[in-house]
N, C-alpha and C positions, 0 to 999 in steps of 0.2 A: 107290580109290573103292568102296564098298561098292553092296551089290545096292540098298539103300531112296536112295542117293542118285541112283540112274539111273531113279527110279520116280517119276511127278509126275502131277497130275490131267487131262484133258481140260479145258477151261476152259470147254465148251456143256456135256456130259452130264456134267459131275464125276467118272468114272471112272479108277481108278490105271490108268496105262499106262507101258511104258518109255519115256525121252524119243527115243529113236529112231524110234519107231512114231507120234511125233506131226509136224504141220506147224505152223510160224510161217507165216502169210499174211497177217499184220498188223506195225505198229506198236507194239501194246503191250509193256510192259516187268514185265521181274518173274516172268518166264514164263508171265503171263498169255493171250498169245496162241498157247500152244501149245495145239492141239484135233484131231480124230478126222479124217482127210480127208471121212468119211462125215459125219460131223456138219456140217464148216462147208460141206458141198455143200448139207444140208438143211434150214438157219440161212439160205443167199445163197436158196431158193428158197422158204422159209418168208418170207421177209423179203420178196422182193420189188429184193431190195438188191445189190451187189456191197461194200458197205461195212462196217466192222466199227463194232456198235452201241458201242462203250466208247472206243476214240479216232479213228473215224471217216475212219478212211484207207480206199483202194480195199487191198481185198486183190490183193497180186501177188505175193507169195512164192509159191514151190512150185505155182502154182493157174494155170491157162489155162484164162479165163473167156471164154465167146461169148456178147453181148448181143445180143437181137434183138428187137424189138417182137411183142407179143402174140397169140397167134392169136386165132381167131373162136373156136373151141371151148371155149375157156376164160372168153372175155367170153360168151359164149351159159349157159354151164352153170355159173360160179364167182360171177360178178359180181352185185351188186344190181340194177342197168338191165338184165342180159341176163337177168336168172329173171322179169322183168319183161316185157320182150319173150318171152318160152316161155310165159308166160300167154295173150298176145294170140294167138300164133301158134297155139294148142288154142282160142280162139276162132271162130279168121276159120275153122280146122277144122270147125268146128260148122257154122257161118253155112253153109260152101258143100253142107253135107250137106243143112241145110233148106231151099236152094236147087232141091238134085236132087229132094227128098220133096217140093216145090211142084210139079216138073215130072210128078214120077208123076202127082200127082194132077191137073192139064191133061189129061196123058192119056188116066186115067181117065175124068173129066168127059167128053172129049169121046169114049169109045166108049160112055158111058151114052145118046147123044144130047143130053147138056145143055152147046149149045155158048155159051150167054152165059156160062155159068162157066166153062168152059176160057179163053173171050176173056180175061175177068179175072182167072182165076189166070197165066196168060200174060204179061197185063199186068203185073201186079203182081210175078211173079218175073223178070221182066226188069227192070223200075225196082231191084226190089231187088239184082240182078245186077250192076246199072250202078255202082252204091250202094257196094254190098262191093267191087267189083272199085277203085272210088276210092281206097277205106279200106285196103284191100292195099298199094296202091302207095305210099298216104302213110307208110304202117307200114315199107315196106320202103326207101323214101326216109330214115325218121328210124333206123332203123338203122342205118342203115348211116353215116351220120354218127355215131350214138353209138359206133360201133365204131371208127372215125377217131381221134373225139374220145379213145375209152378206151387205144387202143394207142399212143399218144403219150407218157402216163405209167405205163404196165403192161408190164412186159419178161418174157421168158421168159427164165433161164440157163440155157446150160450146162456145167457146171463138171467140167474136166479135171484130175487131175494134172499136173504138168509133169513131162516124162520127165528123167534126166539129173542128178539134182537129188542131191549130196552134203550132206549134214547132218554139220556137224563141230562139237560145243558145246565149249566151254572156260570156264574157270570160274576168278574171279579175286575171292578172300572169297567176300562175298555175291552178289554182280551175277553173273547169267547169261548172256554174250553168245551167240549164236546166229550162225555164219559160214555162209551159202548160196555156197558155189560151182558155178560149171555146168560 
């Protein structure tokens, strides 16, 4: 067997590598399913998927995958609903600072000696208090259900090697079979 015949591409980055240096974790045929360990870790995590996008099997050759539902972090800062929620959340931020800058100025008012406007700014940032502190809670109520709702169909992988793992190819014409023993 010559050196060009033990040399084949990655099937994600298209890069010549020798077939030893690659994994089969798929079904595909034709040695299309052999790819970079590094690549189909950052394809299952690019994707979203543990499956391969061409004939749609679970990868399980060579690969020990750990599914797990989503974190908050990633619905908070990745997702469309959660950079959504980080708006509101630099809102209600706002809201309780002009809360405090009502209460200075109560203060104020009342060591000018003008206590009907302390009464009424008083007033009024207490309603308003009442107000925001509702609007918080509903905020944090629907959250937290959308984060429910998102980590239901949003998984985080992570994807191992499998230790142990001999790569023996054989080759018969054209057909490439590929034997995993453990």
């Amino acid at each position: 067997m010559t050196e060009k015949d033990k040399m084949t591409k990655c099937n994600i980055c298209r890069v010549e590598e020798q077939r030893d240096q690659l994994l089969s974790p798929c079904n595909c045929t034709n040695g299309r399913s052999l790819v970079h360990f590094e690549c189909v870790r950052t394809l299952i995590k690019q994707l979203g998927s543990d499956q391969c996008p061409q004939c749609h099997t679970t990868y399980t050759n060579d690969l020990i995958i750990h599914k797990r539902s989503g974190r908050f972090e990633r619905f908070f800062h990745q997702s469309e609903k959660g950079s959504v929620y980080a708006q509101f959340e630099f809102l209600f931020f706002v809201m309780f600072y002009l809360s405090y800058f009502g209460q200075f100025h109560s203060r104020l008012a009342y060591q000018k000696g003008w206590v009907s406007a302390a009464v009424l700014i008083t007033i009024f940032n207490f309603v308003y208090l009442v107000v925001h502190t509702t609007l918080f809670i509903i905020y944090l109520g629907t959250i937290i259900i959308a984060f429910i709702k998102w980590r239901k169909i949003n998984f985080d992988y992570d994807v191992q090697r499998a230790m142990n793992v001999q790569h023996t190819t054989e080759y018969s014409g054209d057909k490439q079979t590929i034997n995993i023993s453990n």
